[in-house]
Backbone bond lengths (Angstrom), bond angles and torsions (degrees), N, CA, C in turn:
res aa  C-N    CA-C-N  psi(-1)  N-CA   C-N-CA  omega(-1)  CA-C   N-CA-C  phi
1 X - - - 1.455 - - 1.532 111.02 -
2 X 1.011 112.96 -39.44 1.813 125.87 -168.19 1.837 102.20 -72.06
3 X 1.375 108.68 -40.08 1.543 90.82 172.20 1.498 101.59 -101.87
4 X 1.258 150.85 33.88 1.370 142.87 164.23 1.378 95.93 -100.94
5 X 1.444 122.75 -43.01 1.770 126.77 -136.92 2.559 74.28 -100.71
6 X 1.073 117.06 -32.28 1.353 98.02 179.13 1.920 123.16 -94.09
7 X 1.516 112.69 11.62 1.474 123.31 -166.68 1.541 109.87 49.41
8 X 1.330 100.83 38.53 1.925 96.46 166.69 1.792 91.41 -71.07
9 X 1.564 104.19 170.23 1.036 133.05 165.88 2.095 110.06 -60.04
10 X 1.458 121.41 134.84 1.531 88.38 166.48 1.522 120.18 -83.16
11 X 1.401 110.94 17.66 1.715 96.53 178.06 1.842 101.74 -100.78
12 X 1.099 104.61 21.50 1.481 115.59 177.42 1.591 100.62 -45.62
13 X 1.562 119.09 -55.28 1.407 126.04 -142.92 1.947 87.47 -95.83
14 X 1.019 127.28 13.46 1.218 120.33 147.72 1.699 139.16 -115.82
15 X 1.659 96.48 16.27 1.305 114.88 168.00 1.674 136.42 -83.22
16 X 1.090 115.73 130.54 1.352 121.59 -146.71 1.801 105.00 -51.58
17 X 1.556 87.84 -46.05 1.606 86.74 166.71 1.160 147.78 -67.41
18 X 1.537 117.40 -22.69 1.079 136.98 170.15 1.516 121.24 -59.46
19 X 1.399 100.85 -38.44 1.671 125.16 -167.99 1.455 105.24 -67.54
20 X 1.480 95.24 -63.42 1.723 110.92 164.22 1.463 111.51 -23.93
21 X 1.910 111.69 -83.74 1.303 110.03 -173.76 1.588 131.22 -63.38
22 X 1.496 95.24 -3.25 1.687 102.45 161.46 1.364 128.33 -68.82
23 X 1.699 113.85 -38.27 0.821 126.84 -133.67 1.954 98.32 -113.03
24 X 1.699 98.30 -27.42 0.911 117.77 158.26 2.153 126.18 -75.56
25 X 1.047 100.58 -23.58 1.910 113.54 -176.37 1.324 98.69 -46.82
26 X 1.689 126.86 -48.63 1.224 110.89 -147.00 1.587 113.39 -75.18
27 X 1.435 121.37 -5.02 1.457 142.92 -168.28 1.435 103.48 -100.79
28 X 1.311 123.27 21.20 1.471 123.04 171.32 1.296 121.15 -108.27
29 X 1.017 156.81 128.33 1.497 141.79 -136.84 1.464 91.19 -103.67
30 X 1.137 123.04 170.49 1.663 148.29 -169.35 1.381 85.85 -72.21
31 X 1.219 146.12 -50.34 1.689 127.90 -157.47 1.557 94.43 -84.45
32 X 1.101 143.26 16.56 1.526 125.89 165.60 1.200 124.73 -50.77
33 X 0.835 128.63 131.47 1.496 125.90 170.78 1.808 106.63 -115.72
34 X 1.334 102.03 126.06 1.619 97.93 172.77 1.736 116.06 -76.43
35 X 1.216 107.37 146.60 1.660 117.21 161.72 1.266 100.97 -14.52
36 X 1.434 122.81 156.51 1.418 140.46 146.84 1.770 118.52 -78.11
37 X 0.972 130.51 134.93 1.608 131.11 159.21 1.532 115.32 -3.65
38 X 1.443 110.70 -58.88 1.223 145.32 -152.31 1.909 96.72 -83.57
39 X 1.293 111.78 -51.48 1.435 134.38 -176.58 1.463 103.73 -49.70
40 X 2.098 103.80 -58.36 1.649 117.14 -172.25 1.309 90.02 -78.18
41 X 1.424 167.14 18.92 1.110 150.55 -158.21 1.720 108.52 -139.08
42 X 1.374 97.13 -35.44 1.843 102.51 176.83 2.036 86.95 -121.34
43 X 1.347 111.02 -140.24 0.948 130.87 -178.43 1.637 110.71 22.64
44 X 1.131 116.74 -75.98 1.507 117.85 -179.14 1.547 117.27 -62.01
45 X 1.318 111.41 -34.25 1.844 125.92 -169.87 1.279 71.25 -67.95
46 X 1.444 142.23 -104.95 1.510 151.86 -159.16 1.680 108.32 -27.07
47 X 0.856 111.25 -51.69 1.474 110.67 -174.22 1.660 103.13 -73.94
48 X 1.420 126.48 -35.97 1.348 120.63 172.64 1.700 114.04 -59.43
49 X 1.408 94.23 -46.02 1.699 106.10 179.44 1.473 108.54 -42.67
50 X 1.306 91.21 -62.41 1.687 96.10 -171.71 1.574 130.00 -61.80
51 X 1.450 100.47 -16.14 1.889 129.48 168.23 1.891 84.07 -54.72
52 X 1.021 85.37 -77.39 1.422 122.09 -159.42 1.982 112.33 -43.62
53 X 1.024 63.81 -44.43 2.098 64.86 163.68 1.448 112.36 -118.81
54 X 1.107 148.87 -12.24 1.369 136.68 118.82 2.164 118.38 -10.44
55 X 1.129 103.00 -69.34 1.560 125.93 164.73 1.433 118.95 -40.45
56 X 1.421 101.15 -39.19 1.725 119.44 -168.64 1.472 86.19 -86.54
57 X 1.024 123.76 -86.90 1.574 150.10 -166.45 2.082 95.14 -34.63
58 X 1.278 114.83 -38.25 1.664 108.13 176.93 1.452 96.80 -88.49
59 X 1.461 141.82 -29.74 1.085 131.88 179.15 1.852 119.56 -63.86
60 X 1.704 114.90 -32.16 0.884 128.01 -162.31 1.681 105.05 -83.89
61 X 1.591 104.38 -26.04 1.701 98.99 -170.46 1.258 105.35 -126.18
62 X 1.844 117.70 31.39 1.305 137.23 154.25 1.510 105.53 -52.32
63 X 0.713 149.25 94.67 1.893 158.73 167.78 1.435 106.12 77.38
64 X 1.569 126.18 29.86 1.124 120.42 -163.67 1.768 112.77 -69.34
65 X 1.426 123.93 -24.46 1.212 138.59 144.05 1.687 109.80 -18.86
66 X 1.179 113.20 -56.09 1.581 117.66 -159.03 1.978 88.95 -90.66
67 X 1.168 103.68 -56.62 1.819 107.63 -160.28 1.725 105.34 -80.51
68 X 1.411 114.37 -42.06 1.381 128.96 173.69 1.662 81.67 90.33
69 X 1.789 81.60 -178.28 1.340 86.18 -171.50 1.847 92.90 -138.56
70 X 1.417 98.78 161.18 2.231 108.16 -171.01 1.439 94.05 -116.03
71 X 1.144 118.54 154.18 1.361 131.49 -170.63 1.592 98.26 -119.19
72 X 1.196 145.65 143.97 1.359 131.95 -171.76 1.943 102.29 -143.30
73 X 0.964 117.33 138.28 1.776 127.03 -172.39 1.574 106.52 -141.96
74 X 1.148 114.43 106.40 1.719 112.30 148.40 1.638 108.72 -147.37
75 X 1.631 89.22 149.92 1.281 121.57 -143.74 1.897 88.09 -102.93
76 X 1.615 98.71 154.71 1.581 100.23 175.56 1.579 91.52 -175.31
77 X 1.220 106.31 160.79 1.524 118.45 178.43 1.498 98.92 -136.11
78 X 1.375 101.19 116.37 1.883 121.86 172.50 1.466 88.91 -124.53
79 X 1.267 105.23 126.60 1.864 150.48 121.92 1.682 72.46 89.51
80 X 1.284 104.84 64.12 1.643 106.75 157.42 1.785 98.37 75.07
81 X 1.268 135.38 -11.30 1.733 141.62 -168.95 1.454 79.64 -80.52
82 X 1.404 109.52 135.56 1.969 126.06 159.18 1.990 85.74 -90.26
83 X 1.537 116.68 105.18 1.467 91.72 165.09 1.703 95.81 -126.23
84 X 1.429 122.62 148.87 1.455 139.26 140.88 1.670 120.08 -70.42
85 X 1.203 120.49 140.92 1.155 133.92 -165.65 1.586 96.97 -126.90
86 X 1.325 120.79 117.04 1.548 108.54 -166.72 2.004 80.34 -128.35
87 X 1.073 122.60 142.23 1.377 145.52 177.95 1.795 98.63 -122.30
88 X 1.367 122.48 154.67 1.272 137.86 130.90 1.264 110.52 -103.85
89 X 1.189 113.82 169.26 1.760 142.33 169.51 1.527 123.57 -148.67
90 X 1.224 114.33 127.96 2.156 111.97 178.32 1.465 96.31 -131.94
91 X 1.011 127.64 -155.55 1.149 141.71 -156.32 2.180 119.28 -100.04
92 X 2.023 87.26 -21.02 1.465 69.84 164.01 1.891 103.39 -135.46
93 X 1.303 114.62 18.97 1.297 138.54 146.75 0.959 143.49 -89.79
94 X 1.897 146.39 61.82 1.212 127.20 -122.13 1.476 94.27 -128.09
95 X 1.298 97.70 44.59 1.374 120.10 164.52 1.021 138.63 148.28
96 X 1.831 127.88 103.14 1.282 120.09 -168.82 1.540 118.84 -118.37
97 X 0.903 129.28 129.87 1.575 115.99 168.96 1.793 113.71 -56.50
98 X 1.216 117.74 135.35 1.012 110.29 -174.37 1.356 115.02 -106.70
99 X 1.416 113.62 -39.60 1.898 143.32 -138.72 1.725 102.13 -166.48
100 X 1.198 103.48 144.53 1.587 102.43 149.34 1.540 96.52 -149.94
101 X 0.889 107.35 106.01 1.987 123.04 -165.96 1.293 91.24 -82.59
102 X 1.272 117.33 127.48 1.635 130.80 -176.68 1.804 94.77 -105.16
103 X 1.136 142.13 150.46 1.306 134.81 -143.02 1.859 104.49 -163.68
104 X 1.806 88.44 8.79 1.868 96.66 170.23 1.134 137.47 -61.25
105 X 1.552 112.51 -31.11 1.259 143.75 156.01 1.313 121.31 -46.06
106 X 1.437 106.86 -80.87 1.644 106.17 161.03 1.435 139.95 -2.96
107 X 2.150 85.07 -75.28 1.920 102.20 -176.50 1.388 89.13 -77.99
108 X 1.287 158.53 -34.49 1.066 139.74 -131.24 1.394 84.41 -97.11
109 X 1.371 156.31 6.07 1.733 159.30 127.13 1.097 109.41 -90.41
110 X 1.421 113.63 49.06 1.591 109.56 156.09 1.450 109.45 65.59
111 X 1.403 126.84 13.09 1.579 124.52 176.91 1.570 95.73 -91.31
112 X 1.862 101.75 162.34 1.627 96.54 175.51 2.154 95.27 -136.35
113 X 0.842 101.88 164.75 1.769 132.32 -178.05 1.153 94.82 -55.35
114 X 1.333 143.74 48.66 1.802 127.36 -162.95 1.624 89.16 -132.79
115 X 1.199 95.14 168.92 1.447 122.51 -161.14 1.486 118.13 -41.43
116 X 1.800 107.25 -50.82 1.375 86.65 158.15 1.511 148.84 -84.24
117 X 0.927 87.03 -4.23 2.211 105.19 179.93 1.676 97.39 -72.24
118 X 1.713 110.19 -40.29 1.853 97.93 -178.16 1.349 98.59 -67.68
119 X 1.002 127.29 -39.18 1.560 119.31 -153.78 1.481 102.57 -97.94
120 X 1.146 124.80 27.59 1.639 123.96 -163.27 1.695 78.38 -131.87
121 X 1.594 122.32 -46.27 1.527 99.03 163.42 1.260 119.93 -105.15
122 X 1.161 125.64 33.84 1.685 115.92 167.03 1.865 106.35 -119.17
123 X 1.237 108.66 -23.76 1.640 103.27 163.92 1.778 125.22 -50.42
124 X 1.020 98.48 -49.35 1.629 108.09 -175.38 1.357 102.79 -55.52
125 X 1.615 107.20 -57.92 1.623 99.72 -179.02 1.336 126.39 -30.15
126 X 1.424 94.33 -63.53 1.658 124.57 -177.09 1.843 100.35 -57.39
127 X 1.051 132.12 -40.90 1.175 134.52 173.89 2.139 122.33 -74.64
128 X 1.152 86.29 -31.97 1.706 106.85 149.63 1.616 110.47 -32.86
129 X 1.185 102.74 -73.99 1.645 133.16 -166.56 1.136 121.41 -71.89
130 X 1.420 107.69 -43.74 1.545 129.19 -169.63 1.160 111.50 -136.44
131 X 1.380 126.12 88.98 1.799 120.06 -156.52 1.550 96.34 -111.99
132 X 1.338 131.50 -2.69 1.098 127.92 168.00 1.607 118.34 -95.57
133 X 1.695 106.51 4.85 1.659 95.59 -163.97 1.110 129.65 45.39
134 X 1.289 127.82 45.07 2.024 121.68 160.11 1.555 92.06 -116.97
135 X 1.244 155.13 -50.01 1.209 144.90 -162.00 1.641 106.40 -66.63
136 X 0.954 141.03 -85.19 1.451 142.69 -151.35 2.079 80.52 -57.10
137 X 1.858 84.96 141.50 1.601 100.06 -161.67 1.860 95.64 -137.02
138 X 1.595 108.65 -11.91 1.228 115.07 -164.34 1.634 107.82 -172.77
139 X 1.297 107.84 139.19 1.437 128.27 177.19 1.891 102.28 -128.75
140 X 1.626 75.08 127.82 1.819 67.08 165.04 1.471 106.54 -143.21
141 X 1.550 109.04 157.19 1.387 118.46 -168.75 1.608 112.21 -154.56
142 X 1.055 117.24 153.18 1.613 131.36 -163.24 1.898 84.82 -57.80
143 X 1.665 104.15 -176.38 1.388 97.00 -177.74 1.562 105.95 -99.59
144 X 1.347 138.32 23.78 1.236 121.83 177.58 1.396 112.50 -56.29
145 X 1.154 102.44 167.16 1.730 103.24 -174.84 1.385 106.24 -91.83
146 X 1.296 133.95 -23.52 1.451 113.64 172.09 1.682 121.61 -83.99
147 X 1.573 111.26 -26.10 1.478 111.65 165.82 1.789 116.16 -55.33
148 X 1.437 108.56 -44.54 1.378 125.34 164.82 1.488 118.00 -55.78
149 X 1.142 109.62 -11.19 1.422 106.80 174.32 1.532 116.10 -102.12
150 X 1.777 106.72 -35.90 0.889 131.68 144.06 1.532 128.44 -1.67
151 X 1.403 88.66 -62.47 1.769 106.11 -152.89 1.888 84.74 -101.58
152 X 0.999 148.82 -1.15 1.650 167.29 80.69 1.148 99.67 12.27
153 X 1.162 142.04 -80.08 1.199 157.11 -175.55 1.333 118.39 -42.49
154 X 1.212 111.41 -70.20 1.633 133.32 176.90 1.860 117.74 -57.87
155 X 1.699 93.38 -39.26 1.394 105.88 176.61 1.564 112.68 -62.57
156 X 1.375 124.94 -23.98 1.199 132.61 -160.98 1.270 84.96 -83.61
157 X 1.556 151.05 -47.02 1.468 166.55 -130.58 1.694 100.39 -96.71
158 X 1.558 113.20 -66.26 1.518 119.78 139.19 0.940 168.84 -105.94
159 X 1.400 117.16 116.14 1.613 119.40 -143.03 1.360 119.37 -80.17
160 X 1.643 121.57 -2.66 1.786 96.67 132.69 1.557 129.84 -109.24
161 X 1.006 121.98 70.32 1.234 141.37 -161.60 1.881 87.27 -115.80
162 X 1.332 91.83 146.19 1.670 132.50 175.87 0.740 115.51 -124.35
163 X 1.478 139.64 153.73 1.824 146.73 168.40 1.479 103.43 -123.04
164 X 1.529 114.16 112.75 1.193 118.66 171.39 1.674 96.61 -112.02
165 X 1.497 102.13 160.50 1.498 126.79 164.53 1.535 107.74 -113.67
């Protein structure tokens, strides 16, 4: 009843996590009180996030010296949103979401999606990660001409940097 009456998935009860916190419940004493809505929704989401890309962020510059690391950007507009989708990748991360830069703000003052506005928010990231510039070895981006200019831009920032399409 409990996963029909909440639209879980039914392969719920064969998930690693699920099993765990089953298996783990009975070791919780009677005064537990679970999270609030509000609790799983701010506080914990944020604190998981930050687990969570902490995790990413040591996975990504695990030998990144030896493998380097690619910076990745494509651009799309859903339900009227201008958003960029910027990913990294290294050698034992071969793919992370990093960013998805929402850019409503911007045009909505007369700013536009051009070469320097991508690279004015996808540098920092990359500089986040890699604040000395020797790791990032490659950027790649769809072929529009301002992401391509883009990745122009950024290359000038690191000097072994590549521009792939």
């Amino acid at each position: 009843d409990f996963i029909i009456s909440n639209s879980l998935p039914f392969n719920l009860t064969r998930d690693s996590k699920f099993l765990a916190m089953i298996k783990n419940a009975r070791f919780v004493p009677v005064t537990y009180v679970p999270p609030s809505r509000k609790d799983i929704g701010g506080r914990l989401l944020i604190e998981n996030y930050n687990i969570h890309m902490t995790e990413t962020t040591s996975k990504l510059l695990q030998d990144a010296e030896l493998f380097g690391l690619t910076a990745m950007g494509d651009g799309a507009t859903i339900c009227k949103y201008p958003l960029t989708n910027v990913l990294f990748a290294g050698g034992h991360e071969h793919q992370a979401l990093i960013d998805v830069i929402d850019s409503s703000d911007h045009m909505a003052f007369g700013g536009a999606k051009d070469a320097r506005y991508i690279a004015s928010k996808i540098m920092p990231l990359m500089e986040d990660i890699d604040p000395k510039k020797e790791s990032f070895d490659m950027v790649v981006f769809d072929g529009a001409a301002n992401v391509q200019k883009a990745g122009r831009v950024i290359a000038a920032r690191f000097p072994k940097l590549i521009v792939c399409k």
